[in-house]
N, C-alpha and C positions, 0 to 999 in steps of 0.2 A: 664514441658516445658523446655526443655532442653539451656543449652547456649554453644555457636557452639566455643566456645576454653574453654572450661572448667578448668585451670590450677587447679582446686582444686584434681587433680588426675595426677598416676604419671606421669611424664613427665623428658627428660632430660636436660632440661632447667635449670641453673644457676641458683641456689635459694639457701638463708640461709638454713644452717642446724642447727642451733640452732640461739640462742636469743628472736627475738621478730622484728613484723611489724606494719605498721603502717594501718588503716583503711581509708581511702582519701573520702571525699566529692568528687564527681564526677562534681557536679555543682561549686564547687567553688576551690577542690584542699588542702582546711585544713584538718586536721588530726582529725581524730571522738574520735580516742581511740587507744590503741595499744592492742597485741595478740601474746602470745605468738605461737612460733614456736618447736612443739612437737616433739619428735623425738619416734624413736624405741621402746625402753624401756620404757616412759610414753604412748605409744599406748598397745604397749601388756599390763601394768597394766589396763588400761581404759578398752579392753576386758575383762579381766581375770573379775575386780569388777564382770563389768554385767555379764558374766558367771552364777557367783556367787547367784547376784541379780535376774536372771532370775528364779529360781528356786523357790523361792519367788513367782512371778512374776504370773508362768505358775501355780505352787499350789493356787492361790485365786480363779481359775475359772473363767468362763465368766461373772456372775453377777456380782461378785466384782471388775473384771478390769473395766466393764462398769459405775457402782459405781464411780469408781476414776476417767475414762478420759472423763466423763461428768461434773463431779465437774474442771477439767480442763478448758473443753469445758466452765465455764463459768466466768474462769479468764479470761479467751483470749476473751471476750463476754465484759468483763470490764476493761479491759486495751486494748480495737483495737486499740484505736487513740495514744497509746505509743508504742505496737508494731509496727502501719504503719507507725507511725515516724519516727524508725530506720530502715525499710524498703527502707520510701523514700531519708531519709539523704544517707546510703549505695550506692543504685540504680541510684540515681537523677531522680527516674519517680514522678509526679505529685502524691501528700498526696489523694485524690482520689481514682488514680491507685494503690495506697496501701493498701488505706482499701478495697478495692475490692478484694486484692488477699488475704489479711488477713480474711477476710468473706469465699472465698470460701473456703482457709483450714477447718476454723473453720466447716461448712457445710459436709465437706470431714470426717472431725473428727467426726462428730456427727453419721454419717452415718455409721465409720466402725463400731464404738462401739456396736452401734445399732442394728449391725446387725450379730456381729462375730459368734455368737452361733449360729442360724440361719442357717448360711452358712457352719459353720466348725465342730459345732457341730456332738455328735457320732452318724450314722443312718445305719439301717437296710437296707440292700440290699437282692436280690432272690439267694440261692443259686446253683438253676436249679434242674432240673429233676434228674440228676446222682448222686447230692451232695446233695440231700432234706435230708438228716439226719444231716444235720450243718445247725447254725446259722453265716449268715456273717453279718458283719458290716463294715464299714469304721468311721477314727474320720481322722480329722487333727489335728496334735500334730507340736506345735513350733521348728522352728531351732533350738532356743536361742540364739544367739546375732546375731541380725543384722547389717553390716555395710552401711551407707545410704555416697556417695559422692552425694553433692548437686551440683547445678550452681547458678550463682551472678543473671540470669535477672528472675526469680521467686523465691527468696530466701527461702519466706515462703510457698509458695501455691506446688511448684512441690515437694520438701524435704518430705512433711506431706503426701504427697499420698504413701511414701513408710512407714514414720513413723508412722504412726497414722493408718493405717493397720497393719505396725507389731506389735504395741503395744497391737494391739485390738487380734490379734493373739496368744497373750503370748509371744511374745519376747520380749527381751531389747533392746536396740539400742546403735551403738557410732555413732556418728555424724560428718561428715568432710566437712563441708560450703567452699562454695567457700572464697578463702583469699581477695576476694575482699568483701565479703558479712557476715565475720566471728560475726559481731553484733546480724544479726539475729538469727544465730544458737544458740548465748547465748540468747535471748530475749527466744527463743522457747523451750531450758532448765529450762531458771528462771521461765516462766509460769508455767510448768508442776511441779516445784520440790512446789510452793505455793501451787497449786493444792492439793498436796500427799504426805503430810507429811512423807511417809516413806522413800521419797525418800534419805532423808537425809544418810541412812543406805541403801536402798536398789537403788544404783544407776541404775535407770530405761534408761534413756536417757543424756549419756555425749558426752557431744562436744570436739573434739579436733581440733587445728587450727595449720594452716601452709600450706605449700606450694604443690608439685606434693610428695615428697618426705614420706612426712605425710602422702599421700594417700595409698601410695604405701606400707606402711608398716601399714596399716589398712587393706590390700587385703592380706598381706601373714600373718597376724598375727594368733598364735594359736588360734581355740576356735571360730571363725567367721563364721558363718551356711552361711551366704550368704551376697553377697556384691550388692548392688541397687545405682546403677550409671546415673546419669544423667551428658552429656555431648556432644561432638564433637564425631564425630563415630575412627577419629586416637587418638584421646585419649581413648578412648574405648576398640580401642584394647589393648591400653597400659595394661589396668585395667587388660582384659581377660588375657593377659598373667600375669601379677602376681599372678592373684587369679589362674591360670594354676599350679602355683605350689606347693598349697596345694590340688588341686581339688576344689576350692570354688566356687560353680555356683553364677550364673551372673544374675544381670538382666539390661540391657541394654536402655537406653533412648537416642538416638544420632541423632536427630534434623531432618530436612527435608527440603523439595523448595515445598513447601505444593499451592498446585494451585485451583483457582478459575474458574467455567466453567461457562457462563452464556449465555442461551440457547437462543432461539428466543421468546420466548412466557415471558421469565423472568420479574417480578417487574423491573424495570431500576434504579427508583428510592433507592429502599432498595438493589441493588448489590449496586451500587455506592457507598451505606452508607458502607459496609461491606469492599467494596474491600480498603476502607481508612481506618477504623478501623480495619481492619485486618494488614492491612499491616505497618501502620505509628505508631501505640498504642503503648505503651513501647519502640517509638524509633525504631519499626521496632524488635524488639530483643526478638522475639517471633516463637517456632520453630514451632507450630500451627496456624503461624499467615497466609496472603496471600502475597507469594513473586511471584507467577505467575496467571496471567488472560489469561481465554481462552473465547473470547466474538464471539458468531456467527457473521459472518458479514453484516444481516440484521438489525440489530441492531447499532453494532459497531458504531458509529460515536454518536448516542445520548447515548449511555453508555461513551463514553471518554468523553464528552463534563459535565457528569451529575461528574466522576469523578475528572474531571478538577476542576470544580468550588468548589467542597466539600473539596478537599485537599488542594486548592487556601487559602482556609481561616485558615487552622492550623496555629496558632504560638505554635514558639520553646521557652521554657524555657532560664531563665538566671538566673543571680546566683541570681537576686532578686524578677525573677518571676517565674513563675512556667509553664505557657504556657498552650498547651496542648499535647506535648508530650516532656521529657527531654532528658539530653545529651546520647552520648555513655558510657556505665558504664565504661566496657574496653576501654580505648583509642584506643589500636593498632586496635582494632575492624572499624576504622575509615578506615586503608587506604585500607582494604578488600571490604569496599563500594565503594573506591574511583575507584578501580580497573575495578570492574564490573559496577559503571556509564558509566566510561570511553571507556569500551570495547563497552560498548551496542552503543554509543553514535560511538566511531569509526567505527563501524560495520553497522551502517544504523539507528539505531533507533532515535526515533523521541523525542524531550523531550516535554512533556504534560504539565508537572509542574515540574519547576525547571531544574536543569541541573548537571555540572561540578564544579558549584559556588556552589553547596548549602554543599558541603564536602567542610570542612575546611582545613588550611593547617595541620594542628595539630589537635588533640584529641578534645573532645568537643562537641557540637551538631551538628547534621547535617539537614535540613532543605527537606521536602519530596520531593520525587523525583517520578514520575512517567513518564516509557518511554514507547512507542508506537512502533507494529514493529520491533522486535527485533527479530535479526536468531536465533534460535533453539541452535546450536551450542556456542553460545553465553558464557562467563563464569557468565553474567548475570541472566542466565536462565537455567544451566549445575549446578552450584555450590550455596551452601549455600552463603544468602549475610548478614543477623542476622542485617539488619540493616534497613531504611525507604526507601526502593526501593521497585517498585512495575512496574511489565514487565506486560503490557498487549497486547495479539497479537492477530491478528482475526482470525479466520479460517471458511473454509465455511459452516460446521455443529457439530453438536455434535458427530458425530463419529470421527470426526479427531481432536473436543478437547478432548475426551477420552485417543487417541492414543498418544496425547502428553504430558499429563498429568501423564501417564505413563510412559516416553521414560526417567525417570531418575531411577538411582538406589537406589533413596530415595523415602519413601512410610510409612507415618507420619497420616499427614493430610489431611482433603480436606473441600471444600466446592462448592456446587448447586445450580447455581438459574434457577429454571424451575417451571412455574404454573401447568405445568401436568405430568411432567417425570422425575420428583426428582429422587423417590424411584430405579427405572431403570436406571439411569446413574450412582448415587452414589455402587450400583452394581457391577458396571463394572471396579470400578479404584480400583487400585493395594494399597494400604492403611489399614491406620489400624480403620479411625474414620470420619467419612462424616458428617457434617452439609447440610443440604438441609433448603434453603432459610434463614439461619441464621449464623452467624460468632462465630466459634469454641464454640457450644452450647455445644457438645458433655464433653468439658473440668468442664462443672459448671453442670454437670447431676452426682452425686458421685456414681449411680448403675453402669452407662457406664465403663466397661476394657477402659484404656487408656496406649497405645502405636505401634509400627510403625512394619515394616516387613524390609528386603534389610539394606543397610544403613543405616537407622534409628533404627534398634535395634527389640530387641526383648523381652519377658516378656509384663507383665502388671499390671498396677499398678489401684487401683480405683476398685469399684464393686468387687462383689463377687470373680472375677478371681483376683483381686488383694489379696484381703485376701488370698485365697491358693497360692498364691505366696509367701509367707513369711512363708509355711509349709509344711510338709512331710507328704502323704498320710499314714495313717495307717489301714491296712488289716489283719481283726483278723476275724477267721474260727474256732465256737466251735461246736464238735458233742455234735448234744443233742439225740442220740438213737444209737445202733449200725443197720447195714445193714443187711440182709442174703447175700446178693454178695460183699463180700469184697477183691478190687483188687490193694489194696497198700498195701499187705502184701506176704512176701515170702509165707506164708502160700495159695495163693490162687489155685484155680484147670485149667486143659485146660477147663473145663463143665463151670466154674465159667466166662471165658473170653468168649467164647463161645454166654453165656447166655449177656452179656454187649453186643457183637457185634452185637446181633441180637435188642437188644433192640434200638439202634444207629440207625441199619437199619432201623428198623420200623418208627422211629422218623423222622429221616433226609434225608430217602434215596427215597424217595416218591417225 
């Protein structure tokens, strides 16, 4: 789940090139820890090791990886509540919402291990009528090092859908956490290296930390099979075009305005519960969360009324309580909300809960906001808002929420509330992952491909498509007999093609 300014990639933004930064409590503004700031030449060693290590790695085979990152799987199983602590210290989302997202890695983890040979494993394919004298197969064989850029508002749970598939893959990984979130990426090294003893010598998974600049030469670095990005779709391009300059394919994660449709016949009760949990959870800072409602307007008025009162009752964290959703991680992320309240708010819309007061002057929490009636053209409803804003507009059927629900150039997520025409709606929207009757189900299912199409990116991470994501198909054709017509040799006759075209015809030409 991607975070909508991702500076953990490059960017040309004003940042240390060496030394070291500081780690910020979001809730209160102290200093967690410091990290250093990697440059050039300590990235290209970090590759080079895993390189190295990979080879290691991809020689143990599937049983034995599995061996090791289930013995993983069950540090992270005994230390949750110290990793979601530095999850939630980092983030300021509520200890909770931590270990929630530290479960589903852990879940994600379990799955690919579980499943890598399965899916990547070498198998036997047909090799048709003309070529029945070869044996084909296919195997997926590893990149070898992968490079993963994370984001700060899923520190742990998005990062691991790329790592914990390559891992399961035979690759190695280097690591570049958002600098806002650099704790976790070591918390998710120090588990793994308890786990697997060999890591010590064979570095499996190293973190490197620092600013756009560090990412940047993580994308062009020798040796890096592939770079898995999650972030903003203009930082996004940033990455494509570095890794443009070795040839390093991409896999892209770049966020969405992910919308909620909710039909005539819908539960009311359970959208209302979603479109506030979707939308307000983590702060709003969810790229599969719900940042637009498309409610028929038979309904409408007891759907806003049922959302009213559910979002009525959220409290916001402080630095002594925890609430139930916390501040902005990124500050500046604050006056982006500010922007799009404002505009919505200028433009006609209605405020439901909250308003122009609930965004601070400054950084901080912001308090939910849900507006009514908002134009289409809207920067509220046009642009990503990564923040606890939530546009619900009516319309007079489901065909004309479909059509708007599409009319962005992002196409992430979605969600359906319909008692009889789920499956048929969620059909029709330009997307990459539909929950019907449930809020972003799709993300804690680990079989499910998870990612978007348009501005939201492309690749997939999760399920089986995730796993060959992190691998190169291999296609091996061995003759096990020779032919009497053989016509890949200079040696063959005009009789010899002759006898192939006719046999073509008889086949196909009927």
């Amino acid at each position: 789940m991607s975070a909508t300014a991702a500076d953990s990639a490059p960017t040309t933004a004003a940042v240390p090139a060496s030394g070291d930064f500081a780690s910020l409590s979001p809730r209160t503004g102290e200093e967690l820890a410091r990290y250093p700031v990697h440059d050039g030449e300590h990235v290209r060693a970090a590759v080079r090791d895993a390189g190295e290590a990979g080879v290691w790695w991809d020689g143990l085979g599937f049983a034995e990886r599995r061996r090791r990152l289930a013995a993983w799987k069950k540090v992270l199983v005994a230390q949750l509540d110290r990793v979601a602590g530095v999850v939630a210290a980092e983030t300021g989302k509520p200890l909770d919402d931590a270990r929630l997202e530290v479960v589903l890695a852990i879940d994600h983890l379990d799955w690919a291990s579980a499943n890598a040979a399965k899916v990547l494993g070498k198998r036997s394919v047909s090799p048709g009528l003309l070529m029945a004298n070869q044996a084909a197969s296919v195997a997926y064989r590893p990149l070898g090092v992968v490079g993963v850029i994370g984001p700060w508002n899923y520190p742990i749970f998005t990062p691991m859908g790329s790592i914990a598939y390559a891992l399961a893959a035979g690759n190695t990984v280097v690591f570049k956490p958002s600098e806002l979130t650099p704790g976790v990426g070591h918390e998710i090294a120090r588990t793994l290296a308890e786990a697997v003893p060999e890591v010590g010598r064979y570095p499996l998974l190293t973190v490197v930390t620092g600013f756009g600049p560090t990412g940047a030469e993580l994308c062009r670095a020798p040796g890096v099979g592939k770079i898995a990005f999650t972030g903003s779709a203009a930082t996004g391009r940033r990455v494509m075009a570095s890794c443009a300059e070795n040839l390093v394919p991409v896999l892209m994660e770049c966020g969405g305005k992910d919308p909620l449709i909710v039909d005539a016949d819908a539960d009311l009760d359970a959208a209302a519960d979603a479109t506030v949990w979707g939308g307000m959870s983590n702060a709003g800072q969810t790229c599969v969360g719900v940042e637009r409602v498309y409610v028929v307007e038979s309904v409408a008025g007891r759907f806003l009324e049922k959302v009213r009162a559910a979002a009525s009752k959220l409290q916001v964290g402080t630095a002594t309580n925890e609430g139930d959703l916390g501040p902005m991680t990124m500050p500046s992320q604050t006056e982006i909300v500010r922007r799009h309240v404002t505009d919505a708010l200028e433009r006609g819309g209605r405020a439901i809960v909250g308003g122009a007061d609930s965004v601070p002057a400054q950084g901080g929490s912001i308090s939910p906001v849900v507006i009514a009636d908002v134009p289409e053209d809207s920067v509220a409803v046009t642009e990503e808002t990564f923040g606890p804003l939530v546009v619900v507009n009516r319309v007079p059927d489901v065909d004309e929420a479909v059509r708007r629900a599409n009319a962005t150039g992002y196409g992430l997520g979605a969600t359906v509330f319909s008692a009889k025409h789920g499956e048929r709606i969620a059909e029709r929207l330009r997307c990459g992952m539909v929950s019907i009757n449930g809020v972003i189900s799709f993300a804690g299912i680990p079989s499910l491909p998870f990612g978007g199409v348009g501005e939201s990116g492309f690749g997939r991470i999760h399920g089986a498509d995730g796993l060959r994501e992190f691998t190169r198909a291999q296609s091996i054709a061995r003759q096990r007999f020779g032919m009497p017509i053989v016509v890949t040799s200079f040696k063959r006759t005009a009789r010899t093609m002759q006898t192939l075209v006719g046999i073509v015809k008889a086949r196909h030409g009927r």
